[in-house]
C-alpha positions, 0 to 999 in steps of 0.5 A, a space after each residue: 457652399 451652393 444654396 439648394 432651393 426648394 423641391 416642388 410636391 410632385 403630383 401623384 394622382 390616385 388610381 381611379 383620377 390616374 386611369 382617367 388621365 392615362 386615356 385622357 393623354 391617349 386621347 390627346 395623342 389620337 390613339 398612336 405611339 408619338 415616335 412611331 405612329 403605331 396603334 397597337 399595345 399603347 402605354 403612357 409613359 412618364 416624360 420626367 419618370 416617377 422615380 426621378 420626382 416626375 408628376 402625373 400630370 398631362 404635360 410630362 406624359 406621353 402615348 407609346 407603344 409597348 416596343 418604343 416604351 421599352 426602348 426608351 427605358 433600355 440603358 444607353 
């Protein structure tokens, strides 16, 4: 039988600290969607996505515009 460690405690910022963190990623990424380079209809998007236990933090979020942030959640 296959040992199973240990899960870490994901971050979850409250809103007021997460809203501080979003511009401070969009700031980080100068204002620009990192795959197409876009400065329109910005978001943050979680790289290891929350539902999967990804944690607010600066290392796993990224600026996306709202078309390349959609596409990233479209199925494959």
């Amino acid at each position: 039988m296959r040992k199973v460690g240990c899960k870490s405690p994901r971050l979850r910022l409250d809103v007021n600290r997460y809203h501080e963190l979003h511009r401070q990623v969009l700031e980080r990424d100068a204002w620009r969607c990192q795959m197409c380079g876009s400065m329109q209809h910005l978001q943050v998007h979680h790289l290891e996505f929350r539902s999967h236990s990804g944690s607010d933090e600066e290392h796993n979020l990224i600026t996306l515009c709202a078309e390349c942030h959609a596409h990233v959640h479209q199925p494959s």
